[in-house]
C-alpha positions in Angstrom: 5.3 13.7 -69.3 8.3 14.4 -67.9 10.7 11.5 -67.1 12.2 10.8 -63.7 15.6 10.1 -62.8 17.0 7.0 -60.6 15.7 4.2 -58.6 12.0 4.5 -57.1 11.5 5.5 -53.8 10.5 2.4 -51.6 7.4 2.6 -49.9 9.0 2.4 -46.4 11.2 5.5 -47.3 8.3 8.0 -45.6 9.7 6.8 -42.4 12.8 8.5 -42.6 13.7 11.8 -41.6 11.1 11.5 -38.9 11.8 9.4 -35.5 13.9 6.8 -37.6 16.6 9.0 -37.7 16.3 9.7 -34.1 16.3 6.2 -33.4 19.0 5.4 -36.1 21.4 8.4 -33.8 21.0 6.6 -30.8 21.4 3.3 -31.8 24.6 4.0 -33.4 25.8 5.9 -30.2 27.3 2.9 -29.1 30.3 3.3 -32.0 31.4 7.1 -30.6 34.8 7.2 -28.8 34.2 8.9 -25.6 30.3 9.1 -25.7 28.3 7.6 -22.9 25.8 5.6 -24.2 22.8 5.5 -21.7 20.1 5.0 -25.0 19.7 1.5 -26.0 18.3 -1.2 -23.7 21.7 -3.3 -23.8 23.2 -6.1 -20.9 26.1 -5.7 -19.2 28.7 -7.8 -21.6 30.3 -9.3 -17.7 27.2 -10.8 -16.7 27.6 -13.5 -19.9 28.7 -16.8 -18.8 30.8 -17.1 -21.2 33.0 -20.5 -20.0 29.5 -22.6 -19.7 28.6 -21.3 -23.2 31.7 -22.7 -25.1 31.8 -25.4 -23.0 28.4 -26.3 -24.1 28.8 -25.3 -27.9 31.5 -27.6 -28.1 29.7 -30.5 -26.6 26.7 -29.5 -28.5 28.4 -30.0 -32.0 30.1 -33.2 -31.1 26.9 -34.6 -29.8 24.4 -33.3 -32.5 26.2 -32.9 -35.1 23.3 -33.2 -37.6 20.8 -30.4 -35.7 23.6 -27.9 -35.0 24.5 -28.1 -38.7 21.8 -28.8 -41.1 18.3 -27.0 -41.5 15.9 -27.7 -38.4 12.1 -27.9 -38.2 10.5 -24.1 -38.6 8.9 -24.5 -35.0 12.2 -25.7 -33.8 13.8 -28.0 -32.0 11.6 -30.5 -30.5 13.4 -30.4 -27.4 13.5 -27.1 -27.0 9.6 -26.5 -27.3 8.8 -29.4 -25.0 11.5 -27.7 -22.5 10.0 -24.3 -22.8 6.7 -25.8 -21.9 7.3 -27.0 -19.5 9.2 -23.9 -17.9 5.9 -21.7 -18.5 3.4 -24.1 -17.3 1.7 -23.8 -14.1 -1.1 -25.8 -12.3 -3.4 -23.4 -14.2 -1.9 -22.9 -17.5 -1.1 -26.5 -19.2 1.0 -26.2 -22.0 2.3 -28.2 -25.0 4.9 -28.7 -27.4 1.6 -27.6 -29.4 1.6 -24.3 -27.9 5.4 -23.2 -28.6 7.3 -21.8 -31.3 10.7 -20.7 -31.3 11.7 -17.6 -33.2 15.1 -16.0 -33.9 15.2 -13.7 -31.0 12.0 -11.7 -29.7 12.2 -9.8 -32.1 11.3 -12.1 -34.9 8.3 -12.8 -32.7 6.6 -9.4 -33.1 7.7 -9.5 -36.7 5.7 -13.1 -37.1 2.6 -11.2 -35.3 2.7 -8.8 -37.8 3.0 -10.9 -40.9 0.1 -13.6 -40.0 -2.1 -10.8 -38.2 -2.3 -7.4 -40.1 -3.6 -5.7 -43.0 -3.1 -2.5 -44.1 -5.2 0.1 -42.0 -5.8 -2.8 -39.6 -5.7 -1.1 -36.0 -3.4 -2.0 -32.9 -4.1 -1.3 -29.2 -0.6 -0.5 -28.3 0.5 0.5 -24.4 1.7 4.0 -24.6 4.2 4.6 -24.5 5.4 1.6 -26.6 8.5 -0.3 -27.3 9.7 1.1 -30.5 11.0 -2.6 -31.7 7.2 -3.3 -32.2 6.6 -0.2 -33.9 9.3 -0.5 -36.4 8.1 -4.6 -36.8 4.5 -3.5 -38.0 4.8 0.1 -39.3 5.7 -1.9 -43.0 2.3 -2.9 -43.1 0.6 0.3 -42.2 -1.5 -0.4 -39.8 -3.2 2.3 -37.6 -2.7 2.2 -34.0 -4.3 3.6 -31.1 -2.9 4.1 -27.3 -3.5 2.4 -24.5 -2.8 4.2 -21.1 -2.5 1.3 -18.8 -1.6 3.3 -16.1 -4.6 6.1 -16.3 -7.4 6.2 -13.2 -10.2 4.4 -15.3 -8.6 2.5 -17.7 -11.3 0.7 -19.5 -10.0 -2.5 -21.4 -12.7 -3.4 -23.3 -13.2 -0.1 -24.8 -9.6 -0.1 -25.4 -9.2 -4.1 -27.1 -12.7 -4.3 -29.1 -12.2 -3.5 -32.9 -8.3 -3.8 -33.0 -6.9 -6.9 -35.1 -4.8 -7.2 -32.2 -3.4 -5.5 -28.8 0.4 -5.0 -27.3 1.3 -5.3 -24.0 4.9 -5.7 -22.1 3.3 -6.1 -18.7 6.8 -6.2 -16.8 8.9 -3.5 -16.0 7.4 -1.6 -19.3 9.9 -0.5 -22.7 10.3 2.1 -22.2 9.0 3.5 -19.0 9.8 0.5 -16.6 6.7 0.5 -15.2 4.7 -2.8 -13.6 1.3 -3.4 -14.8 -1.0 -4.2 -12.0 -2.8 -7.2 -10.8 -5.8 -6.0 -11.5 -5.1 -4.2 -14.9 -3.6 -7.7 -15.7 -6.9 -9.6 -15.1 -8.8 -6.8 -17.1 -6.5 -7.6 -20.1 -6.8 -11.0 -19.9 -10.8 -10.8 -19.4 -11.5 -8.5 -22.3 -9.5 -10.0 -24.6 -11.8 -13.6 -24.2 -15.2 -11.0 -24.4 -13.8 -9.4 -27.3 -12.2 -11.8 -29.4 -9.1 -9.4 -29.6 -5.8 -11.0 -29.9 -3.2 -10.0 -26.5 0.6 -10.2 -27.5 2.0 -10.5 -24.2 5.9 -9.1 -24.6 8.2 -10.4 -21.3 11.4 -9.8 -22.6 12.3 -8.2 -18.9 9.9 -10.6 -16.1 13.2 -12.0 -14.8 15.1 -8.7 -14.1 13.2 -8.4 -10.4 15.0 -6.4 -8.1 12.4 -5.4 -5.3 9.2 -7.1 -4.5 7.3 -10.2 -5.3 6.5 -11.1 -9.4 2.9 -10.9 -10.5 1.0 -13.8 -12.6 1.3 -13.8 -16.6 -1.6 -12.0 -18.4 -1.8 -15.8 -20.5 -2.2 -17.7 -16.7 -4.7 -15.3 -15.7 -6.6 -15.8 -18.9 -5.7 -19.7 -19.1 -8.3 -19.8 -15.4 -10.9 -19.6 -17.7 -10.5 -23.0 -18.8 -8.2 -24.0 -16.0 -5.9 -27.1 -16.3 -7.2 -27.8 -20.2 -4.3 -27.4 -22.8 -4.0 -23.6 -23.8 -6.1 -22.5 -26.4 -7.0 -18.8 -25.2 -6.5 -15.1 -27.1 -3.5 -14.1 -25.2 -0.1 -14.4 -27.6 3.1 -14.9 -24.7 6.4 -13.5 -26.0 10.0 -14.3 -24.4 13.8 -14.0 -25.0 16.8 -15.3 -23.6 18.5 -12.0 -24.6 17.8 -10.6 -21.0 18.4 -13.7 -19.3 21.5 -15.2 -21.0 23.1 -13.3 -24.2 21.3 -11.9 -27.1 23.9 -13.0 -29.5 22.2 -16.5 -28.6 18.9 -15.4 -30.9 16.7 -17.6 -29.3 13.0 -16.0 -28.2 9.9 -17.6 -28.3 6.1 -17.5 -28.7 3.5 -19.0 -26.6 -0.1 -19.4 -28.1 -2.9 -21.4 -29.0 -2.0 -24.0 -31.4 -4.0 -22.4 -34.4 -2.0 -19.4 -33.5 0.9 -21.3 -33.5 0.4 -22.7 -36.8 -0.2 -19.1 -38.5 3.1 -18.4 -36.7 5.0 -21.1 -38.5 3.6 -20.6 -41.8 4.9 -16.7 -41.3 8.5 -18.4 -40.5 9.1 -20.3 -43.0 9.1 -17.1 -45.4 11.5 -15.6 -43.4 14.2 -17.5 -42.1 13.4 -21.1 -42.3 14.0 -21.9 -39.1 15.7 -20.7 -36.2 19.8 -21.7 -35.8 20.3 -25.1 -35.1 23.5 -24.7 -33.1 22.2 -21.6 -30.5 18.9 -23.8 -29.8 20.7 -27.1 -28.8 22.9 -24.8 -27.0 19.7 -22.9 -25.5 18.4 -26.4 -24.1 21.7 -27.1 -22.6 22.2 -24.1 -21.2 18.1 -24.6 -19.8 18.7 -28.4 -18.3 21.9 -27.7 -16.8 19.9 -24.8 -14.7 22.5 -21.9 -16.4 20.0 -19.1 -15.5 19.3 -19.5 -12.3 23.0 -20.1 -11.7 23.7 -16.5 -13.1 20.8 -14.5 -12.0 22.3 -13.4 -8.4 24.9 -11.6 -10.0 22.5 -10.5 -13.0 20.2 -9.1 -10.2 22.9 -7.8 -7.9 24.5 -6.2 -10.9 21.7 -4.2 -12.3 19.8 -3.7 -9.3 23.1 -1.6 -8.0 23.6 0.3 -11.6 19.5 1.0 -10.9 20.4 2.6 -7.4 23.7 4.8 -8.9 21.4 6.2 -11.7 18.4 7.2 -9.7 21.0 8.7 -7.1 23.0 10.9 -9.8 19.5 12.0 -10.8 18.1 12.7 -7.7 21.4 15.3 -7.7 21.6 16.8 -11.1 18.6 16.6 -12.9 16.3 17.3 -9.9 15.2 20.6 -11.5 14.4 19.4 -14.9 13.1 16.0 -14.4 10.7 13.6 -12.8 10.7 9.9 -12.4 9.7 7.3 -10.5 12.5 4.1 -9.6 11.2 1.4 -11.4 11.4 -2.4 -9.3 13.2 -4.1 -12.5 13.8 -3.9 -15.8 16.4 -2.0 -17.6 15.2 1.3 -17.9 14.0 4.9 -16.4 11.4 7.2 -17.8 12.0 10.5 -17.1 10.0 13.1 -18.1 10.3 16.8 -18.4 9.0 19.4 -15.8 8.5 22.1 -18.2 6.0 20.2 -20.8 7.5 22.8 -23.3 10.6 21.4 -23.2 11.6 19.1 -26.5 13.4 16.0 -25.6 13.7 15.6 -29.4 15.8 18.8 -29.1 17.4 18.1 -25.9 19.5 15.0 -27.8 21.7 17.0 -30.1 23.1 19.1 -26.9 23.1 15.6 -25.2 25.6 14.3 -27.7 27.4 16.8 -28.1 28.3 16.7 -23.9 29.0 13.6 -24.6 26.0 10.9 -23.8 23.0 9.6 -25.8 19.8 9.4 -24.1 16.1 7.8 -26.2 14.0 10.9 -26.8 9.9 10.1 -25.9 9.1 10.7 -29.7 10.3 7.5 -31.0 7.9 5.3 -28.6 5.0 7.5 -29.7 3.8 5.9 -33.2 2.5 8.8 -34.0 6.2 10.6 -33.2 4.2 13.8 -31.4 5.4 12.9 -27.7 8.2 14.7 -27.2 8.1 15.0 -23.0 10.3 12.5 -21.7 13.7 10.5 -22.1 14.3 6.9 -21.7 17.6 6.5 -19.4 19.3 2.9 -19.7 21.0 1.8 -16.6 22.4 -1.7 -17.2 24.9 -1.1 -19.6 27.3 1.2 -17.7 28.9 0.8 -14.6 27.6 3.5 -11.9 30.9 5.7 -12.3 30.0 6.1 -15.7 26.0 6.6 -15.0 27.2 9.3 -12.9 28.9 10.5 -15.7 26.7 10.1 -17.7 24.2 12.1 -15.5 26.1 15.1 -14.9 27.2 15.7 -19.0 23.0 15.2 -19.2 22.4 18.0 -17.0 24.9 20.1 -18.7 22.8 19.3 -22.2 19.9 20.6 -19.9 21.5 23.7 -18.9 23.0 24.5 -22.7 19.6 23.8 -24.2 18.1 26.4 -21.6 20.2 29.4 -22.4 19.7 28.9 -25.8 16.1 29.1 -25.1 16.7 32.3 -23.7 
């Protein structure tokens, strides 16, 4: 036998050199002097309220010294779960502290889901396209998954739930394609998850970011009418952040569930971070009590809503002939996707960055990486001089990958 040579290869290693490193590129497009970085699905640094936030840090650490500073309870702060409650309930969902954990971001969330849900070869409905955050959080544990066209005429969601362990859903203004889910589609969830048995993760990292039109109920308060004003105890699995709606250096998501689900949750914690920062939750219910969000959310709205208009604008003039889209009513994002269904977006970002802007190729919210029709165009990061920009180096990365098509 012949003897090998170095460390062993870690089983997650046959990830890379396929759409990791595509989505390692453009999440390090940020650190490029001069590049225009319209990839990642990032806030605009202005919008945080900064003065209110030290304001309250410093009160916070005078006041509660011993929770901002020592180790916490793994579901978190008391305070904070009975507060997020009661900002989720409605006259037909009732919810408790019972129903509410708080996890280090959103992130940690879908990483929680994974950890007390799957087995290898266990299979996920996803929505396709799907947030590659989720796909990366699960693809350790090897799970098969199958898509879930929400937006196709016919869309049957009891075919598409029964047999998986568990099915994904971002309902609002869609990662990536900022797409709404429907009314209806919403109640179909919600009712074949309770016929099925299937576990709904409900991902609303985005439900705030509203720019035209009226918000649509919760997948968990459509399925919570089936036992209407008892204490939640359904299949749907509600997911939130205050990334979007404050800063995401704050780390402070959440998960809304039945209790047993909760408890599973925890148990999943506890082996990986013990529990959630002390310091950004009592800063978190602060920030909640003194009304901080709504107080910031005109200029959140206006903000994006504007950047939104520039980008679909610069578009509508430069990419016209290569592109089609539709302008999504919130969110972060716009899914473009190519005319000519040859065309590789995969190949269209090294000619992107070399003009000088990063875009998300399709691929990397395909878990099977074989979708390579569209592009994922941020629009809240930059201002809309630089979206325009931003635009016009994109169609040049059009043209260049054209003539070398011949």
């Amino acid at each position: 036998m012949t003897p090998t040579s170095g460390a062993p290869r870690p089983p997650f290693a046959r990830w890379l050199g396929t759409t990791n490193d595509i989505t390692r590129t453009f999440l390090s497009a940020g650190r490029i002097p001069g590049l225009i970085n319209m990839a990642g699905g990032l806030p605009e640094a202005a919008t945080y309220p900064v003065a209110a936030l030290a304001a309250i840090a410093r009160e916070v650490v005078e006041a509660h010294p011993h929770d901002v500073l020592g180790y916490g309870p793994i579901e978190g702060l008391p305070e904070l779960r009975d507060a997020l409650a009661r900002r989720f309930a409605t006259p037909a969902l009732a919810l408790t502290r019972a129903n509410v954990l708080v996890t280090t971001g959103g992130m940690q969330g879908l990483d929680l889901i994974g950890k007390a849900l799957l087995d290898e070869g266990d299979l996920i409905a996803g929505q396709f396209p799907t947030y590659l955050g989720a796909l990366d959080a699960w693809r350790p544990r090897a799970p098969r998954f199958r898509p879930m066209p929400l937006g196709k005429a016919g869309f049957d969601a009891v075919t598409a739930l029964d047999g998986a362990k568990f099915a994904y859903t971002v309902p609002n203004f869609s990662n990536p394609t900022g797409r709404m889910v429907g009314l209806e589609t919403r109640r179909a969830l919600a009712e074949a998850a309770h016929r099925t048995g299937t576990w709904l993760v409900e991902d609303d990292p985005y439900g705030r970011l509203l720019y035209d039109g009226e918000p649509l109920p919760r997948v968990i308060e459509l399925s919570a009418q089936a036992r209407l004003g008892e204490p939640y105890d359904g299949p749907v699995v509600y997911m939130g952040t205050l990334s979007k709606e404050i800063a995401p250096g704050l780390r402070i998501g959440w998960v809304i569930a039945a209790p047993a689900m909760i408890e599973a949750l925890t148990m999943a914690k506890q082996g990986s971070d013990m529990c959630t920062s002390g310091l950004t939750q009592r800063i978190a219910l602060a920030a909640l009590e003194a009304g901080l969000i709504e107080q910031i959310q005109p200029l959140v709205l206006d903000t994006y809503r504007a950047r939104r208009d520039a980008l679909c604008a610069a578009m509508d003039a430069h990419l016209r002939d290569w592109l089609d889209w539709e302008v999504p009513v919130g969110g972060m994002f716009v899914w473009a996707t190519a005319r000519d269904r040859a065309l590789s977006t995969d190949l269209l970002l090294p000619h992107a960055m070399s003009a000088g802007v990063c875009v998300s190729p399709s691929s990397v919210f395909d878990a099977a990486g074989q979708d390579r029709s569209a592009i994922r165009i941020n629009f809240t990061l930059n201002d809309p001089q630089r979206l325009q920009e931003g635009v016009r180096r994109l169609a040049r990365a059009f043209e260049t990958m054209q003539a070398r098509r011949g």
